[in-house]
N, C-alpha and C positions, 0 to 999 in steps of 0.2 A: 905532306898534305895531298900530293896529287895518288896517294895510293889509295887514299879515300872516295877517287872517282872513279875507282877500274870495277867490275863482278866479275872475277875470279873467283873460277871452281861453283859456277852458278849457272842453273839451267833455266832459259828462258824460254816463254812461249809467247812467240806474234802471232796474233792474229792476221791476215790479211797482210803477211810478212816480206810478200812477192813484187811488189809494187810503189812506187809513188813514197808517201809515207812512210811506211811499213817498211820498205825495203833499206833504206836510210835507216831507220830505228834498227833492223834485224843486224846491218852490217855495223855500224856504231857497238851494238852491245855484242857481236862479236870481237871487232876490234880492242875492245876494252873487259877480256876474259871469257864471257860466257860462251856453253855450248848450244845451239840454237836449235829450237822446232818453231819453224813456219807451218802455219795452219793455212791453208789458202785451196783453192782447185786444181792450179795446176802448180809442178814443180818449175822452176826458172834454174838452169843448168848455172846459171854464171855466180847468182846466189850460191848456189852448193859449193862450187869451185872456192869462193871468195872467203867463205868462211872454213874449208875445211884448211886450207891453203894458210888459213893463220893459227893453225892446230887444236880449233876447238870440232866437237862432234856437232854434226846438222841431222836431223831429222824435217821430212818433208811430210808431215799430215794432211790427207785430203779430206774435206767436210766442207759438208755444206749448211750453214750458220742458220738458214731459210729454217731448217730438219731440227726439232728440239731434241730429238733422242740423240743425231749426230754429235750436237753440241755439248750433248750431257758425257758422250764420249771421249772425246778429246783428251782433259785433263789425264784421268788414269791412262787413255793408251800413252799418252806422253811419259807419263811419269815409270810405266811399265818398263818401257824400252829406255829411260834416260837418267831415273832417279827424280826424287823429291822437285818436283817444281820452285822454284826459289822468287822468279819472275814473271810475271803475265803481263803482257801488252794488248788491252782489248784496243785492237786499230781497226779490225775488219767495219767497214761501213756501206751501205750503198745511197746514191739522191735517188731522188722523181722528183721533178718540175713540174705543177700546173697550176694555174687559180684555186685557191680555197673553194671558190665555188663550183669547180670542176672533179676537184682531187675524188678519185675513186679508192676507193675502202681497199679494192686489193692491194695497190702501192702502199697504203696506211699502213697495211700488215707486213708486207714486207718489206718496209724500213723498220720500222719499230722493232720487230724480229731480229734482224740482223744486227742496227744499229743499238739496242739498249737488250733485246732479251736474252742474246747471247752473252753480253759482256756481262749481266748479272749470271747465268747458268756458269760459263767460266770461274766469273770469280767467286762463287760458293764454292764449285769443285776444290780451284788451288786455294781458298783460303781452309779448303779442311785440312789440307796439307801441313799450310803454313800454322795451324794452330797447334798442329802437335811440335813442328820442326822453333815456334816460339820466336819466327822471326817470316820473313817476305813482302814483296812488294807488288804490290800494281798498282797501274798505271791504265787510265782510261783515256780514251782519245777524243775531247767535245768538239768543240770548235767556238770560235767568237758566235756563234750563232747558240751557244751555253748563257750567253746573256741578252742576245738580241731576236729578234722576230725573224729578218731574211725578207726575203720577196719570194712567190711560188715555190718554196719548200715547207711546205708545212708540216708535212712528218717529219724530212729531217731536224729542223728549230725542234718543234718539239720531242725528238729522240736524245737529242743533244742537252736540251734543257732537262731531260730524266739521267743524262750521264751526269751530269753535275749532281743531282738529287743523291743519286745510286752514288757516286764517289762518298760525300759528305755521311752519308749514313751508316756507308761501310766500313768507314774510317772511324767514326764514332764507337761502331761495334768493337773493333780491331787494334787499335790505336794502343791500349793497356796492354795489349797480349803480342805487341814486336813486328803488327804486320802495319805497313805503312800504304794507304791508298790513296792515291792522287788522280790527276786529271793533265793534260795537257789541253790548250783550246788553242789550234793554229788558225791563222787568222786566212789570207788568200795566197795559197800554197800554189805553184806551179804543177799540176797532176793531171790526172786524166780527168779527173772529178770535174775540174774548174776550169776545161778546156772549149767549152761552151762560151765563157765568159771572157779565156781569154783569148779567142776569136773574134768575139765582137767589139771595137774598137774603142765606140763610146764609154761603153762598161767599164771596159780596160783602161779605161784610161780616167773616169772618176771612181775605181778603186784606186791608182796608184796616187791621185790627187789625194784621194782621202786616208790614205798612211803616210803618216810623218816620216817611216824611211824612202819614201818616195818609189817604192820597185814592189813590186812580186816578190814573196817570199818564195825557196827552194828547200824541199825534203830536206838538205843536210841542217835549213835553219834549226830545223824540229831534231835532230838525232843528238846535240849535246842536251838540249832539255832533258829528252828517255835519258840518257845515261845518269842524267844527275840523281835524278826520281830512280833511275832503279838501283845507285850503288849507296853507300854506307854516307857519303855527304852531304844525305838528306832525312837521315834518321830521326831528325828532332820536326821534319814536315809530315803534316798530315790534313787530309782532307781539304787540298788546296787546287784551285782550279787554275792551273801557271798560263795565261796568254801568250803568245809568242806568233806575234801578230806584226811585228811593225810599226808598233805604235799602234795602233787601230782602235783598241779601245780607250784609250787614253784622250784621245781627239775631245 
């Protein structure tokens, strides 16, 4: 049974692979066979180290998700230098905070761009791949804010609420043909993202009031999820948006 949770001899692509989330998901599905391309701006040397150090190949792709042409590139330079894409992790995201009444149109576009237009250009590219290869996975990264509104993010809630969209439709299309599309929605992760929030004490302290495991979640919560969603364990799921939150939405 536990062979069914490794991807062996499978090449993955994180988005946003350097970091926080991402970084946990990139070393997870190294640790569990794959060779990895991190998509991010900069390269993180400890990264490279970590994964080559457990004898899979790493590739470091620089792009920027903002650039739709960069984005459109990606997949093939991956697949050039690595072979058949097998796994995509669209993680790369960015916030802005401000009042609905405030939020300026440029922040609009560049979350939406980054958070939902890229993870849809990605995964057209790998899923052409995967339609001939008759099998692959991805994996979108929402958040609890996939089913809720948030406070002062307004493009993120709703870039989140289009990843869930984009998951379910793509899974629909894909589902008969071997490729399996999911969603991950972490609920309040310890990262740089959410380091706004947890600085501020009050905050911080009716999120943890308000999840039943009582604590901040940490990247590694998230990195057995990706592995499950991206190995053979989860073949019979599809277009499902997994929480791993803490309880949070549950409440």
């Amino acid at each position: 049974m536990l062979d069914k949770f490794r991807v062996d001899q499978s090449v993955a692509i994180v988005t946003g692979g350097s970091k926080g989330i991402g970084k946990a998901i990139t070393l997870a599905l190294a640790e569990t066979g794959a060779d990895i391309a991190v998509v991010s701006r900069t390269d993180q040397q400890d990264i490279r180290e970590a994964v080559t150090g457990l004898g899979r190949r790493y590739l470091h792709y620089e792009a920027d998700l903002t650039k739709r042409k960069q984005a459109r590139e990606v997949v093939p330079a991956v697949a050039e230098e690595m072979g058949d894409v097998n796994i995509l992790v669209n993680n790369a995201g960015i916030i802005r905070r401000s009042p609905a009444s405030d939020y300026s149109e440029a922040d609009w576009d560049d979350v939406l761009e980054i958070d939902l237009t890229a993870a849809f250009i990605l995964s057209q590219a790998a899923g052409r791949i995967m339609l001939k290869a008759g099998k692959g996975k991805i994996i979108n990264v929402g958040s609890v804010l996939s089913f809720q509104g948030g406070i002062n993010v307004l493009a993120y809630a709703t870039s989140k609420h289009g990843i869930a969209g984009l998951t379910k439709a793509l899974s629909n299309d894909w589902a008969s043909k071997g490729i399996n599309v999911n969603a991950l929605a972490p609920g309040f992760i310890e990262t740089g993202f959410t380091e706004l929030l947890q600085k501020d004490p009050e905050r911080s302290k009716a999120i943890i009031g308000r999840t039943p495991a009582g604590r901040w979640g940490v990247p590694d919560d998230i990195a057995g999820a990706a592995v499950f969603l991206a190995s053979p364990a989860s073949d019979y799921i599809h277009g499902v948006i997994l929480p791993v939150d803490g309880g949070w939405m549950a409440w």
